[in-house]
N, C-alpha and C positions, 0 to 999 in steps of 0.2 A: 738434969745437967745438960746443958746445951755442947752438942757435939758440931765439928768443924763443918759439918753436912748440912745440917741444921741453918748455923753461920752463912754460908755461901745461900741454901734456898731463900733464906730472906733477903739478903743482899738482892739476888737475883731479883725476887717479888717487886723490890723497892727503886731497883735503880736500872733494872731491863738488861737487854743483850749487852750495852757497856759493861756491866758488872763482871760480866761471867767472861767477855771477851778478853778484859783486864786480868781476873783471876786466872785463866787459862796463858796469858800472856807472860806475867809474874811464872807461874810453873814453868814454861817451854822453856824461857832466860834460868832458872834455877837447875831445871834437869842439863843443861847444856852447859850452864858453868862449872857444874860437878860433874859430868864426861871430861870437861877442858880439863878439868886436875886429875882427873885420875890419868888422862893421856898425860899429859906433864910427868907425874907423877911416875910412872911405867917407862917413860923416855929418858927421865935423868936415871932410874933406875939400869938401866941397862945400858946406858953411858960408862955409870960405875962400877957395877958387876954383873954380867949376864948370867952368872948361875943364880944369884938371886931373885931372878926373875923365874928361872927354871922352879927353885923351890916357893916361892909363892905362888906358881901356877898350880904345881903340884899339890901342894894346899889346900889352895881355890877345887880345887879337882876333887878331894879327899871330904872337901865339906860337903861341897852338894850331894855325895855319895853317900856322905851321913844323916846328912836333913832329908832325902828322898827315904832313907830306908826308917826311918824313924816315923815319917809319916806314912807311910805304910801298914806298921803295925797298928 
């Protein structure tokens, strides 16, 4: 089964540094519009209530403490 890796080195093979410069290109715009919303997202939030912001951080805070000590064991 052909994985997304796979995908992009053929690409690459076949149509050169446009390929990969475009794919890379496509990602920078995707990672950057999903920053844009999450700041959106965080902005109207504490518009509307600032302690929910407190308690989603606190959250955020509580997960990584959980996924760090899980991958640990």
């Amino acid at each position: 089964m052909d994985t997304f890796r796979d995908f992009l080195l053929r690409q690459g093979r076949r149509f050169g540094r446009a390929a990969w410069m475009f794919y890379a290109l496509v990602f920078l715009l995707a990672a950057t519009l999903l920053l844009g919303l999450v700041y959106l997202l965080f902005g109207w939030l504490i518009y509307v209530s600032p302690n929910a912001v407190l308690v989603l951080t606190g959250l955020l805070v509580i997960l990584i403490f959980y996924t760090q000590r899980r991958r640990r064991r």
